[in-house]
C-alpha positions in Angstrom: 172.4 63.4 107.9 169.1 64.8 107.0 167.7 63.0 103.3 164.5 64.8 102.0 162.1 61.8 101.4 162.2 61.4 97.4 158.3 61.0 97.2 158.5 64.9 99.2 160.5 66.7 96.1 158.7 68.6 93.4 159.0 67.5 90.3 161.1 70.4 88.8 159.4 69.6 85.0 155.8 69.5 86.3 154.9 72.9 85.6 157.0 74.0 82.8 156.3 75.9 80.0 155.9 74.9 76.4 156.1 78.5 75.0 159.6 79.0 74.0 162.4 80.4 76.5 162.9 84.1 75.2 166.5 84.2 76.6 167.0 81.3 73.9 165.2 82.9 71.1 167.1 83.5 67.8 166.1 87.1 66.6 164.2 88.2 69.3 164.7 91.7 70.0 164.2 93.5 73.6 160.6 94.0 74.6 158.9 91.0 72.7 159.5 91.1 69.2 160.9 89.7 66.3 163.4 91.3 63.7 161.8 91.9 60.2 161.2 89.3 58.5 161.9 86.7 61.4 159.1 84.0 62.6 159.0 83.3 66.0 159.2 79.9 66.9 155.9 77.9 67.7 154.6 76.8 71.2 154.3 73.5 71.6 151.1 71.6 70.9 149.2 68.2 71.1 146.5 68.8 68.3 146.2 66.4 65.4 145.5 62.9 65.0 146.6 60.1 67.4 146.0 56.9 64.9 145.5 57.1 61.2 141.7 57.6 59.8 140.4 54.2 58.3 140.1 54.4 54.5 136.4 55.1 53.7 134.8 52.8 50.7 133.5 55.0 47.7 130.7 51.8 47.0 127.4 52.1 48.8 126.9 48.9 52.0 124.3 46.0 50.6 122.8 46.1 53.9 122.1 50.0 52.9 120.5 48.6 49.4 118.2 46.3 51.1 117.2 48.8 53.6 115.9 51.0 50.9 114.3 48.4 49.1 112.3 46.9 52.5 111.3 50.9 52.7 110.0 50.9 48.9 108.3 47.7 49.7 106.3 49.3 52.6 105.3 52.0 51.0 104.0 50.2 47.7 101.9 47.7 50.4 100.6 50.7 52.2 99.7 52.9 49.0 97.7 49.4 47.9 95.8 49.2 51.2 94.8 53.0 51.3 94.1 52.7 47.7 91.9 49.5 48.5 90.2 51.1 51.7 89.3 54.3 49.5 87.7 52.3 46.4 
């Protein structure tokens, strides 16, 4: 007896559609389209999130506050020594 090898057979799922089968269709009508006021259902889809977004904090980092206060800092030493150059 002839066995196909089972590493040989196509996988009969690997190129299926996700679109709807229009045999199996509620309210489809010959040629395509829908009855009035019937919706079509949707194609299957992968979109939308895959984990939950992390909350974000509505208070502003300390490390963010001392950044802008080493910049201030720097600019009030540099405005001394241009100041002190000039004079």
């Amino acid at each position: 007896m002839n066995v196909p090898d089972p590493r040989n057979v196509p996988d009969p799922q690997a190129h299926r559609s996700t679109d709807p089968d229009p045999a199996r269709t509620p309210d489809l009508e010959p040629g395509g389209g829908v009855a009035p006021g019937s919706t079509p259902p949707d194609s299957g889809t992968t979109s939308g999130l895959s984990a939950p977004e992390p909350r974000t904090r509505n208070r502003f980092p300390p490390t963010g506050i001392l950044t802008i206060a080493a910049v201030v800092i720097i600019v009030i030493v540099f405005l001394v020594a241009i100041v002190g150059i000039l004079m």
